[in-house]
N, C-alpha and C positions, 0 to 999 in steps of 0.2 A: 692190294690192301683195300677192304672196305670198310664204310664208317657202321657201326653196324649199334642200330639203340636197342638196351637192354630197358624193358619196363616192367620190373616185379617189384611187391613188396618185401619178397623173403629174403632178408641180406646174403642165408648162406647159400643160396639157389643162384642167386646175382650173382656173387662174389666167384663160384663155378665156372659160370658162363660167361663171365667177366676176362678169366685167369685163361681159360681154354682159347676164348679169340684172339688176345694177347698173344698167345701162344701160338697159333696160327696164323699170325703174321695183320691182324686187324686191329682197327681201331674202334674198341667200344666206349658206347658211354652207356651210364647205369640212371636210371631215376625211379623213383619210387610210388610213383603215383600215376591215375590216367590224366589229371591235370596237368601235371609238370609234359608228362609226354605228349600233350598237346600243344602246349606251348616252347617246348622245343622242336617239335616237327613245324610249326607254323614259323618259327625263326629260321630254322635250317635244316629243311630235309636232311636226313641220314640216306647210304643207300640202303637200308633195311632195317626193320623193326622186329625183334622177339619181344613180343605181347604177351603178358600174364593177364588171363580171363579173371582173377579173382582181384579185383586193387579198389585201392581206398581214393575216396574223392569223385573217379569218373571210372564207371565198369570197363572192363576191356573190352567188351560188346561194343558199347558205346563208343568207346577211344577207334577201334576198327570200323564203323559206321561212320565217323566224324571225318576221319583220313581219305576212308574211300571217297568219302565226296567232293573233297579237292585233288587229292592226290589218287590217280588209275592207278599209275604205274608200279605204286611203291611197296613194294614185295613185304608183307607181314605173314611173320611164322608165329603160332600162337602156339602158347605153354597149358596143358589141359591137365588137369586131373582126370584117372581111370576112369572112375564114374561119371563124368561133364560129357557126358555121349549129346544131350541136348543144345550144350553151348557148345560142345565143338560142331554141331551141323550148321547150326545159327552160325558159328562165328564164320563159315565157308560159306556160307548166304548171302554175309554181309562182304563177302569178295578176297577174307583171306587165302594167301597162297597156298598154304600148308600146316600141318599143326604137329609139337611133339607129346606125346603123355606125360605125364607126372607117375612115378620118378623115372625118368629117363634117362640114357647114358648121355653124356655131354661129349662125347665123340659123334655117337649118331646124329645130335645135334647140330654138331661143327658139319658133318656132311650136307647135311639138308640145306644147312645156312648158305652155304658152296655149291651145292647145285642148282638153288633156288636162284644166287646171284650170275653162276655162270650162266645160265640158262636165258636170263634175262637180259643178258649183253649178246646173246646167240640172234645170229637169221632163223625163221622160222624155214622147214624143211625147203623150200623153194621160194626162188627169187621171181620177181615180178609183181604181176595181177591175177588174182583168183576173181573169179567170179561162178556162185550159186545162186540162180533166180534174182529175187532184187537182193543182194548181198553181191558186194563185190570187196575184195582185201587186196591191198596195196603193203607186201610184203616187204619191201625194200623201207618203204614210210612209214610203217605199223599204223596203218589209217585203214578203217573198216567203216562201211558206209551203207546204208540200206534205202535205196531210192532215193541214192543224190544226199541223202542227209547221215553228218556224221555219228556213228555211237559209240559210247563209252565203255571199254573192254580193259578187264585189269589184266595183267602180263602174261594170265597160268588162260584167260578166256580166249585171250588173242593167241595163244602159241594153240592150244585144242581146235579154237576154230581154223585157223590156216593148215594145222596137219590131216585134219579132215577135209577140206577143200583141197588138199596137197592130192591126197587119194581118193577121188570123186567115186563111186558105188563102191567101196571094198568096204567090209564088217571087221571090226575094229573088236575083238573083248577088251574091256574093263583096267586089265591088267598087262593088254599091250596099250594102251591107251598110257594108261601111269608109267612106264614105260619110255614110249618115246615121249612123250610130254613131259612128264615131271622126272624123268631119269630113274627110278626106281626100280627094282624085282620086287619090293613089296613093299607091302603097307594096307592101310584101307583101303578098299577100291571106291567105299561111300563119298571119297574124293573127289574120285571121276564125275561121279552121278550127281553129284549137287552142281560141277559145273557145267553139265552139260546142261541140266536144269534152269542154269542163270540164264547162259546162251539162249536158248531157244525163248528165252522171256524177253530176249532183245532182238531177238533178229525171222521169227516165226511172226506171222500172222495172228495166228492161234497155240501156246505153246499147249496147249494140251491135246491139239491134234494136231503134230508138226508134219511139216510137208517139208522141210531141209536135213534134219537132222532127225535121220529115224533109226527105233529102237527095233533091235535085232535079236528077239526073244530068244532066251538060250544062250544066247553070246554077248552082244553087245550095241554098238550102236556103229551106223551106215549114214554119209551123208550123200541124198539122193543127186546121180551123177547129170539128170536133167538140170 
């Protein structure tokens, strides 16, 4: 049983998602705003948050940006409208784990919510110490470090970067990537590619000429086994 916060404005959208985790054996709580859900995450973490981008008081953008910066760990799946193609890349920018469309089945839902939290309580592919150039990962501690100094990886960054350090030179597509990281056969693969993106803005040199995590035109992406 997870504690899981629902934040939308739309009672009968709530009241769905509300009824189905209930139903699945979780405990949620509903609030209606980005302020109140800030102020209950700052009380008492949940283990996970489904975030509506559209709310009144504090945007969801904003409510995900605010969380990210105390809280790495804390798994948020964001509720998108069709056409939020904009806010959904943004809101996966700002370190969300995953996103559902509007209107979307509230079973698919319930999965994601369930893989997102199994996944997060899982060892990443191998036990030990990884190390890529100055990056070294400490799999067993979930600590990832680059020249002795620690960095700050939310749960979907640390599981991508340890299963690419797990297989030093093998090319990865897109869609084995979402795969064995986020547990999926589909979805967006724009996914992948905005985390890969955050990664290499913490742990390259240069992200826009990476020397760790290189792109594998035509397929996908290779982390270099030097």
């Amino acid at each position: 049983m997870a504690r899981v916060l629902v934040v939308d404005d739309d009672p009968t959208v709530a009241g769905v998602v509300v009824g189905y985790l209930e139903r699945a054996g979780h405990q949620p709580l509903h609030v209606a705003d980005g302020r109140k859900a800030l102020d209950t995450i700052a009380a008492d973490p949940p283990d996970l948050v489904v975030l509506d981008l559209m709310l009144p008081e504090v945007g969801g953008l904003e409510v995900c940006r605010q969380v990210r910066a105390v809280h790495r760990q804390l798994p948020i799946i964001m509720l998108t409208a069709l056409g939020e193609a904009d806010e959904r890349i943004a809101g996966l920018e700002l370190g969300a784990d995953d996103y559902v469309s509007k209107p979307f089945s509230p079973r698919e839902l319930i999965l994601r919510i369930e893989s997102v939290l199994r996944r997060a309580g899982e060892s990443p592919p191998s036990n030990g110490v990884l190390s890529a150039g100055p990056v070294t990962v400490d799999t067993a501690a979930r600590i990832v470090t680059r020249q002795g100094a620690d960095l700050s990886l939310t749960t979907r960054e640390f599981d991508l970067l340890a299963y690419l350090m797990a297989h030093p030179g093998r090319a990865f597509s897109r869609a084995e990537l979402m795969q064995h990281v986020w547990g999926w056969t589909f979805g967006d693969q724009s996914t992948v590619t905005v985390h890969v993106r955050r990664l290499r803005e913490k742990i390259e040199d240069n992200p826009t000429e990476p020397s760790l995590i290189k792109t594998v035109w035509g397929i996908g992406y290779r982390l270099e086994a030097s």
